[in-house]
C-alpha positions as CSV (number, residue, x, y, z in Angstrom):
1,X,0.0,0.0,0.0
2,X,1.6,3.3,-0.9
3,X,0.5,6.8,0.4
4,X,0.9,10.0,-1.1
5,X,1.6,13.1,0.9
6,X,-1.9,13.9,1.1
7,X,-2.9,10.8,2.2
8,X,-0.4,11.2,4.9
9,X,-1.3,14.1,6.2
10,X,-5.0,13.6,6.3
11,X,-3.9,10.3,8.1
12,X,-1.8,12.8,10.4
13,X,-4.8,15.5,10.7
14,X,-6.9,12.1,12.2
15,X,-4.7,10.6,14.5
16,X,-4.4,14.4,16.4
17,X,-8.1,15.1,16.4
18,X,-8.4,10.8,17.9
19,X,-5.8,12.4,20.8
20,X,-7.9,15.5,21.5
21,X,-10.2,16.0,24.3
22,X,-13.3,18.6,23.3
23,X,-13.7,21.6,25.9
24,X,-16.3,21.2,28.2
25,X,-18.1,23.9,30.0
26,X,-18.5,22.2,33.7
27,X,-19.2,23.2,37.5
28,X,-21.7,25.5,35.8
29,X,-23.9,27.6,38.9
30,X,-25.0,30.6,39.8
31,X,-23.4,33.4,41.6
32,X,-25.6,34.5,45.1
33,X,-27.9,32.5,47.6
34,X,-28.6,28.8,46.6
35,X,-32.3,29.9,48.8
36,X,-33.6,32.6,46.3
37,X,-32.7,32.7,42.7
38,X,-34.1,35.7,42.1
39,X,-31.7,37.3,43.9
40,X,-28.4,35.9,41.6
41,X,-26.9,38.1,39.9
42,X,-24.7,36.1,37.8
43,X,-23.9,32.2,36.2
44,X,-20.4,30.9,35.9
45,X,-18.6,27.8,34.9
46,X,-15.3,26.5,34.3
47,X,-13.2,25.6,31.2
48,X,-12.8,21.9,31.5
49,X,-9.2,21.7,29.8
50,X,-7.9,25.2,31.2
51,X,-9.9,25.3,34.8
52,X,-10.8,29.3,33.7
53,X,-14.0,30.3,35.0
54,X,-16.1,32.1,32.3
55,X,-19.4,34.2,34.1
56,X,-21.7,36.6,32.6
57,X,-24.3,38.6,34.2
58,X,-27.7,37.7,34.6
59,X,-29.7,38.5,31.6
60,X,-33.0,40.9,32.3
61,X,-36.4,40.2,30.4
62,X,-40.0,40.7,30.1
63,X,-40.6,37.2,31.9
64,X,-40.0,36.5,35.2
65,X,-37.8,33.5,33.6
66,X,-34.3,34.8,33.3
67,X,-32.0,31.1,33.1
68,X,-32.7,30.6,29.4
69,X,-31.0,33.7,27.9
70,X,-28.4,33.7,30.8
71,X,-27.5,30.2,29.7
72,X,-27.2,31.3,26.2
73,X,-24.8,34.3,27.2
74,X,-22.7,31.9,29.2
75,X,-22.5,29.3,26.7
76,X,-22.3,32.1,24.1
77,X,-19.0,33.3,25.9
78,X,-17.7,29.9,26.2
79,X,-17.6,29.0,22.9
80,X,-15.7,32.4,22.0
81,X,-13.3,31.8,25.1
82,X,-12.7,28.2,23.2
83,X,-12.2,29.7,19.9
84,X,-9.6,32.4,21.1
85,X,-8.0,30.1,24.0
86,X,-7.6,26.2,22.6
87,X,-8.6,26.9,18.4
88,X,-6.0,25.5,16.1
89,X,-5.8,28.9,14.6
90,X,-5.2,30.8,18.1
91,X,-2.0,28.2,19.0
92,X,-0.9,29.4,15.5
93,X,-1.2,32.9,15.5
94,X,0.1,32.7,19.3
95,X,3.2,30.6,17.5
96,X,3.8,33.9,15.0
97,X,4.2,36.2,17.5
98,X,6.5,34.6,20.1
């Protein structure tokens, strides 16, 4: 069986993304007394392959339910705290300036 260069490095490309753990948003909560929610004021969680903690503040709305839009800023800001922190593209551009 022979293998060309670009069957090398797709084989290359596959055995790095086997290796790789996906980024995780865990320990997610909410930031003030576990006894009234209504009184949080913001939702956090942690980076599961760097341990930072990403938090956002507590959306407001017309409803008296605030935890779905809060949970779609947090997860919002987690994927953009993936894509600059632990994206192929930020280790390279990181690589280009040091």
């Amino acid at each position: 069986m022979s293998c060309d260069g670009a069957g090398l490095a797709k084989l290359f490309s596959l055995w790095e993304t086997v290796g790789m753990k996906k980024q995780e948003l865990t320990d997610v909560g909410w930031l003030g007394p576990k006894d009234e929610m209504d009184r949080a004021s913001h939702r956090f969680g942690k980076c599961s392959e760097c341990h930072e903690i990403i938090c956002v503040e507590k959306a407001v709305t017309d409803t008296r339910d605030t935890q779905p839009e809060t949970n779609e800023r947090l997860y919002k800001a987690f994927r953009t705290h993936v894509r600059l922190k632990h994206s192929e593209d930020a280790s390279q551009d990181a690589a280009r300036i040091a």
